[in-house]
C-alpha positions in Angstrom: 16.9 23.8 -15.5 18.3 21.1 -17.8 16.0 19.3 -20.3 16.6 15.8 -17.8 16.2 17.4 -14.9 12.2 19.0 -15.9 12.2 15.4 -17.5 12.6 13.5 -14.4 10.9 16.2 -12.9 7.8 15.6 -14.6 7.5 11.6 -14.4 8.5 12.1 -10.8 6.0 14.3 -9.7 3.9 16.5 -12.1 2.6 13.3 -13.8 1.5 11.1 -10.2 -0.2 14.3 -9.2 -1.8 14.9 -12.2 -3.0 11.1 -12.3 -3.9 11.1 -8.6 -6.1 14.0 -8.5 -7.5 13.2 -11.6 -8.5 9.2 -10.2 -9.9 10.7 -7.3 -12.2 13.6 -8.9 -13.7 11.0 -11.2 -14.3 8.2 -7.6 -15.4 11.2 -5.6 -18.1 12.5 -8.2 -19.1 9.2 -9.4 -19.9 8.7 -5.5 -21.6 12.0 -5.3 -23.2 12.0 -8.9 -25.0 9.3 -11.2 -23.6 9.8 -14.6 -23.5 7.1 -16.7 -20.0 8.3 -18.5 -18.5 8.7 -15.2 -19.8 5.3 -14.1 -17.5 4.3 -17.2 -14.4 5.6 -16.3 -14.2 4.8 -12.8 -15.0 0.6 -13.9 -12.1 1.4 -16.3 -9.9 2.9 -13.5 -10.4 0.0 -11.1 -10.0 -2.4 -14.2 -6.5 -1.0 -15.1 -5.6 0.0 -11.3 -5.9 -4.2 -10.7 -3.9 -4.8 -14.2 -1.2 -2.7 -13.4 -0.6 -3.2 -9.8 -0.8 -6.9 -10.2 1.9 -6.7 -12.5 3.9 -4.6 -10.0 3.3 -6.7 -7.0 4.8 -9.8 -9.4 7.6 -7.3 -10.2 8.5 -6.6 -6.7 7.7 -9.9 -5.5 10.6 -11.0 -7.9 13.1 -8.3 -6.8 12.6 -9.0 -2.8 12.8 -12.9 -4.0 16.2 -12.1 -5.5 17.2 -9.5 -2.8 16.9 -12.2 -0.1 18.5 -15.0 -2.3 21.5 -12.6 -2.8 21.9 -12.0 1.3 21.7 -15.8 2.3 24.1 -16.6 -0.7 26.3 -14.3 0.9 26.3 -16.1 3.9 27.6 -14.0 6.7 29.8 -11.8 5.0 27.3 -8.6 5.7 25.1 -8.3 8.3 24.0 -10.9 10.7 20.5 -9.6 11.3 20.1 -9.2 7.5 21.0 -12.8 7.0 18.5 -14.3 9.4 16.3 -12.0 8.2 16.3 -13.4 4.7 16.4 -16.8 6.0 13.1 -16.1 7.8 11.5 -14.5 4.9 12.5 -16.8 2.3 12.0 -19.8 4.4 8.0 -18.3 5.0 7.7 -18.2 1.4 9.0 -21.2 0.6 6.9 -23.3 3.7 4.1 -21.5 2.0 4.7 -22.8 -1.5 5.1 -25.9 -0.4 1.6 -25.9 1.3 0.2 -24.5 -1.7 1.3 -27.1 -4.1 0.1 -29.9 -1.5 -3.1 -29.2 -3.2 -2.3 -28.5 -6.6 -6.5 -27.9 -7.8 -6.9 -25.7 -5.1 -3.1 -24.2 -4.5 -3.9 -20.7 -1.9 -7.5 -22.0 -1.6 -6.7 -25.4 0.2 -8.2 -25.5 3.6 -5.0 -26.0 5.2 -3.2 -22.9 3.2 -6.0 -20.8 4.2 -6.4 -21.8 7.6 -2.6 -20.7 8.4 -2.2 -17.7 6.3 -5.2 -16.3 8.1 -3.7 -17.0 11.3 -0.5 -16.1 10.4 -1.4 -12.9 8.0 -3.9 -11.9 11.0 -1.8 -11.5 14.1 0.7 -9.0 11.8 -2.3 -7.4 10.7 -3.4 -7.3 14.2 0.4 -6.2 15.4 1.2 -3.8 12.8 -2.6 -2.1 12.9 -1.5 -2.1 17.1 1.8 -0.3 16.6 0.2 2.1 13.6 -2.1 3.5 15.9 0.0 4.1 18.7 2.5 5.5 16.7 -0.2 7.7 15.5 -1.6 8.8 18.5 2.1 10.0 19.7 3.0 11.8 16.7 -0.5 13.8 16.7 0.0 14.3 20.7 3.4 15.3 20.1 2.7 18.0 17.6 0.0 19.3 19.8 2.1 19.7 22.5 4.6 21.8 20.1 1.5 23.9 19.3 2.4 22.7 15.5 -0.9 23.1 13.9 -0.3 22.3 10.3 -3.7 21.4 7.8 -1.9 18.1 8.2 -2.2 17.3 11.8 -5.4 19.2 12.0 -6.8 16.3 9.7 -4.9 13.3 11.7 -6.8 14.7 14.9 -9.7 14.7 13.1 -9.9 11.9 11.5 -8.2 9.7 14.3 -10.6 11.0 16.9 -13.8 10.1 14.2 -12.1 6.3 13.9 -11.7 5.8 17.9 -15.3 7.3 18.4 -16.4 4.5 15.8 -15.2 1.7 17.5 -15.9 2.3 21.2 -19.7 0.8 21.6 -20.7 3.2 24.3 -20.2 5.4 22.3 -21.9 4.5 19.1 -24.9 3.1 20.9 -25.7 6.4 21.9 -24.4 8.2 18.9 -25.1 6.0 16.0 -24.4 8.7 13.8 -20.6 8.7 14.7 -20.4 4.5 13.7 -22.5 5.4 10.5 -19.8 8.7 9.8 -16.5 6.8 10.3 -17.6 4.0 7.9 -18.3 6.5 5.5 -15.1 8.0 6.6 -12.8 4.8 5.7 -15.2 3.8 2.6 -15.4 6.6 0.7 -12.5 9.5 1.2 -9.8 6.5 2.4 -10.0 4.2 -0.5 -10.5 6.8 -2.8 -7.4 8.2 -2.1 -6.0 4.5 -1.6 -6.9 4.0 -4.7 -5.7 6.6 -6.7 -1.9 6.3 -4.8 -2.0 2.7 -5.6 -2.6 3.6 -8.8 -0.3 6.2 -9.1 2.8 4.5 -7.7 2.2 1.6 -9.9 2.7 3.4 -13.1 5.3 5.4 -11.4 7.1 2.4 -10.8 6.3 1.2 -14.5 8.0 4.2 -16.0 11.0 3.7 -14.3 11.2 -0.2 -15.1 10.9 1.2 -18.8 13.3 3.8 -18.6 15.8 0.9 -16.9 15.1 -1.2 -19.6 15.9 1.7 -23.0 19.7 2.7 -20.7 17.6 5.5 -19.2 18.2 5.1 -15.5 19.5 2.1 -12.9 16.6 -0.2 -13.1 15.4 -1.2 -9.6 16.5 -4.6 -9.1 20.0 -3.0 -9.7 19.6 -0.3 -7.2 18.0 -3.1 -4.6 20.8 -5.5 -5.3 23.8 -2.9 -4.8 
């Protein structure tokens, strides 16, 4: 294999699973274990985690800004639903911003500016979260019925069964051990692996914006703008 190909192959993969295992050892013992050292790296993780993935969310906020901006420039020369769909999202953002600045002290703290974007943010939430778990269910269902019992799906099963258990109230007034398990389940084991992903994909995603920027690579607003 040529010396670019292990090198991509090692900022690609090798490093993000290197860097996610290691972020979730340290959350999972530090869970498990009081140890003062340990104590000290996760606070640096999460420190560095926030840093860094605020500074990607501005990056890619940016790019889909531009991405959008390039469509409706356009006009209708590509696709129609691409079109309206960039007017929608860039008209959101911008009725946003201008509710924002309507309250300059205050700007995404205004009552007003709260009081929609919980409204609004919380029916997607409550549509997207509706259509996850459906989708879910299916796909586990589906690879039952195929008899395709991978350590994958086994997990899914398990832990979609442990979640629905949690939230039915006959259930959990009964059993209040299964409520007390799925919490753990989605606070401990979920955002420690949350965590070290988000982590993970933001310096991936730093490492190729530097490698754009030295001649390295297509940098990403070139490769969403083509």
């Amino acid at each position: 294999m040529k010396s670019a190909g292990l090198t991509k192959r090692l900022y690609q993969r090798d490093i993000p699973i290197f860097i996610t295992s290691f972020v979730i050892a340290v959350l999972l013992i530090q869970y498990f274990v009081a140890f003062q050292p340990v104590d000290v790296v996760r606070g640096a993780i999460l420190s560095w985690a926030n840093i860094i993935s605020l500074m990607i969310w501005l990056f890619a906020s940016v790019v889909l800004i531009m991405v959008h901006t390039r469509r409706v420039s356009a006009g209708s020369k590509g696709s129609r639903r691409d079109y309206f769909e960039s007017i929608i999202i860039l008209g959101t953002f911008l009725f946003f911003v201008v509710i924002a600045l309507s309250d300059p002290a205050n700007l995404d703290r205004n009552y007003v500016y709260t009081l929609i974007y919980a409204q609004f943010a919380g029916d997607i939430f409550v549509a997207t979260e509706a259509v996850a778990v459906t989708h879910t269910a299916y796909n586990i269902w589906k690879r039952v019925c195929q008899s395709r019992f991978t350590p994958e799906i086994l997990v899914l099963v398990f832990v979609f069964i442990a979640m629905w258990l949690r939230d039915i109230i006959f259930v959990t007034f009964y059993v209040p051990q299964a409520k007390m398990f799925g919490d753990w389940l989605e606070a401990v084991p979920y955002l420690t692996v949350n965590r070290a992903i988000t982590l993970t994909t933001a310096i991936g995603t730093l490492i190729v914006a530097v490698r754009a920027l030295v001649g390295k690579e297509p940098g990403i607003i070139e490769m969403e703008l083509a």
